[in-house]
C-alpha positions in Angstrom: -27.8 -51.6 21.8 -24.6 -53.2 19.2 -25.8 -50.2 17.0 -25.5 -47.7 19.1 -21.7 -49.2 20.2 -21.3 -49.6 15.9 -22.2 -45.4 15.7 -20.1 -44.8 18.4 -16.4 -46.8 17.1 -17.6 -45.9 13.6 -17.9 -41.7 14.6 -14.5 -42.2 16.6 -12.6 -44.1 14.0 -13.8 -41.1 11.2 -12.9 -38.2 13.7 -9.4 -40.0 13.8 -8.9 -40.2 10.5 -10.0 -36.0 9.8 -7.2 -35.5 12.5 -4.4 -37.7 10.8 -5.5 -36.5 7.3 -6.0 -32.8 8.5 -2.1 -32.9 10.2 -0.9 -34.6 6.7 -2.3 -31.8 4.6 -0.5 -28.9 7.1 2.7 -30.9 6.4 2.2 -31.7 2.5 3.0 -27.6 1.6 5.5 -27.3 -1.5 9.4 -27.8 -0.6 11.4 -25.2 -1.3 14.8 -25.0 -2.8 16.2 -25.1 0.8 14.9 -28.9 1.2 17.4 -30.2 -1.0 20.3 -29.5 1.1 18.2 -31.1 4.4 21.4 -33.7 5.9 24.2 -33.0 3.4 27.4 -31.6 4.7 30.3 -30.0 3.0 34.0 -30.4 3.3 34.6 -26.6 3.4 33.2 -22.7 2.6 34.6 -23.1 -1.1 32.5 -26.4 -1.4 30.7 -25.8 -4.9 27.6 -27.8 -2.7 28.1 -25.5 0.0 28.1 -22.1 -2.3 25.2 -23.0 -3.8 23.6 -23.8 -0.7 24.5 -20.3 0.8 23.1 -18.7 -2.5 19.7 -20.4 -1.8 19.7 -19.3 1.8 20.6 -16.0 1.2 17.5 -15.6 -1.8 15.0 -18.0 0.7 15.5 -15.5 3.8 15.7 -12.2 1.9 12.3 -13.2 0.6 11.0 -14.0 4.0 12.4 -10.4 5.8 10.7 -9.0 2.9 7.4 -10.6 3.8 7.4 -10.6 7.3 8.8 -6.9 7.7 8.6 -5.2 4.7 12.5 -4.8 4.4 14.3 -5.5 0.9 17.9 -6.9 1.7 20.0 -7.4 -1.1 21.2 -11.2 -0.7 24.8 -10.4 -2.1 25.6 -7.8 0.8 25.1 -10.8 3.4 25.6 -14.3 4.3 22.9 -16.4 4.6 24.5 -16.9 8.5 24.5 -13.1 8.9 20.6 -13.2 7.3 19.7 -15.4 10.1 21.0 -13.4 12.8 19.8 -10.0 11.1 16.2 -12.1 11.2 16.5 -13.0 14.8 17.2 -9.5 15.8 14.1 -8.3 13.2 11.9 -10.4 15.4 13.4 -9.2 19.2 13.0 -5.5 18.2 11.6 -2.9 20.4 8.7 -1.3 18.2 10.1 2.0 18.5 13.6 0.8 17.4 14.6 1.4 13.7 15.6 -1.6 11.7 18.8 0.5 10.3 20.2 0.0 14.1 20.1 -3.4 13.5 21.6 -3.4 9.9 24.7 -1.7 10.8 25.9 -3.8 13.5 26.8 -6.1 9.9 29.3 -5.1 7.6 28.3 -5.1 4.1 30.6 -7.2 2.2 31.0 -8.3 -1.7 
């Protein structure tokens, strides 16, 4: 009887620890170079911490437009800001809606 409660904890305790070890291993992917700027704040837009940041925003989300839609955006025509919002709009689009709609609502700038 004591064995059978023994299997049971011990089965229980090793399912537990597949769960905690299989939610670590989701969360354990590699950082990119937007991590680095997780909690820092910056006194203004010509803040070399804060141009940098907006350089690795723009490259990070041009890469993932790329992926997920298959459109190449060239990361000096946009802010990383005007990446987001071009992203958002990527994602509420109508399938029969062109994504050029959506690229000229923002002015191309530098």
């Amino acid at each position: 009887m004591k064995s059978k409660w023994v299997l049971a904890i011990l089965l229980m305790f090793l399912c537990l620890a597949f769960t905690a070890f299989g939610a670590l291993a989701k969360n354990a992917a590699i950082p990119h170079r937007m991590a680095a700027y997780d909690g820092k704040t910056f006194t203004g837009f010509q803040d070399p911490d804060y141009l940098s940041y907006d350089q690795a925003l723009r490259e990070y989300l041009v890469k993932r437009i790329d992926q997920r839609f298959g459109i190449a955006l060239d990361p000096k025509k946009y802010s990383g800001f005007e990446l987001l919002e071009i992203e958002a709009l990527f994602k509420c689009k109508k399938s029969n809606e062109s994504y050029d709609i959506f690229l000229r609502m923002f002015p191309k700038h530098r």
